[in-house]
N, C-alpha and C positions, 0 to 999 in steps of 0.2 A: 286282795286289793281293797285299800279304803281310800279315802279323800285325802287321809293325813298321809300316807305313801306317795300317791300321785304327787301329790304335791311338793313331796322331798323330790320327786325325780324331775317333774320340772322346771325347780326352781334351777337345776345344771345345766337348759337352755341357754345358749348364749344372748345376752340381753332381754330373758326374758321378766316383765313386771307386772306382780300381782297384784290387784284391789280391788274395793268392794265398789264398783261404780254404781250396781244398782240395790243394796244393801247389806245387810251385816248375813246374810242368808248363800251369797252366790259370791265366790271368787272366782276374780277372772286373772287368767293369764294372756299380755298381751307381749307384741313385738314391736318394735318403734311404733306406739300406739293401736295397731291392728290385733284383735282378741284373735284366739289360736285355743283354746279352751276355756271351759268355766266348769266348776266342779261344785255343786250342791248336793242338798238332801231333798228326796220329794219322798210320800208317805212313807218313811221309815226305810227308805234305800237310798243309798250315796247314788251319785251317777257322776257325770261327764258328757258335756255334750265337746265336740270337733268336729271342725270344717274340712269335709271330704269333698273329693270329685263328683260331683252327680251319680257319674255311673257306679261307682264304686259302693255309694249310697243303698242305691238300689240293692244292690247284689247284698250288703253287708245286712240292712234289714229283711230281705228274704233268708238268708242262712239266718240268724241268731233271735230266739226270741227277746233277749235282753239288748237289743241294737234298734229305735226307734227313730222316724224321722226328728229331726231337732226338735227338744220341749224350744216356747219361746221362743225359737230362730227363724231362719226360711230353712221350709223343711225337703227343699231341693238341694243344698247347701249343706246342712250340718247335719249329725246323727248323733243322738243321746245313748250313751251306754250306760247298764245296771250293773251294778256288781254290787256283792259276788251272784254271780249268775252262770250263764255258758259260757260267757267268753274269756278265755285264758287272760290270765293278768300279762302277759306278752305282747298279745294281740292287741289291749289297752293301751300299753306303752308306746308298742309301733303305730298304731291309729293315731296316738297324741304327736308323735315325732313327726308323721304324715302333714298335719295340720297345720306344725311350726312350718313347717318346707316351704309349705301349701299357701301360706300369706308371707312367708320370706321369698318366696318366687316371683310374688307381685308387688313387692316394694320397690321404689323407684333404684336404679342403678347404682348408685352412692351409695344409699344405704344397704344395699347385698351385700355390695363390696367391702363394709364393715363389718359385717356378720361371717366373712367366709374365714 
């Protein structure tokens, strides 16, 4: 897994839209303006941070060493993953889909109903 993968896969999100809002360094992908990943480099590792369930959080930074609270974010909230690392490029992909759900759940009712 790299940045440049990830990112072919997210872009087949429904509605979802990338950009550099906090510079040429961190893309973010959001959904009717709510972010759902952002995928950088920090010392010479790609990452991904997504916004997880608290608990899930917990659990996913105790199993993985390459699964940290959020760089940057609330790190009750989001989890930063490293790759290539432990974590299966699968388990990436499903934590990224998780994320979209995860701020598509909380958009106002009109707009789910555009995204289903």
């Amino acid at each position: 897994m790299n940045n440049k993968q990830l990112a072919d896969f997210l872009d087949g999100f429904t509605c979802a839209e990338a950009d550099y809002p906090f510079g040429p360094e961190a893309l973010v992908y959001k959904v009717k303006g709510k972010m759902f990943a952002i995928l950088a480099e920090r010392e010479g590792r790609e990452y991904v941070t997504v916004k997880v369930v608290p608990e899930d959080g917990e659990v996913l930074t105790a199993q993985f060493s390459d699964i940290t609270p959020g760089y940057h974010t609330n790190k009750r909230h989001w989890v930063t993953i490293y790759y290539p690392g432990d974590v299966e490029d699968g388990l990436v992909e499903d934590l990224c889909e998780r994320s979209y759900q995860l701020v598509v759940s909380k958009l106002p009712k009109a707009q789910r109903a555009l995204l289903a």
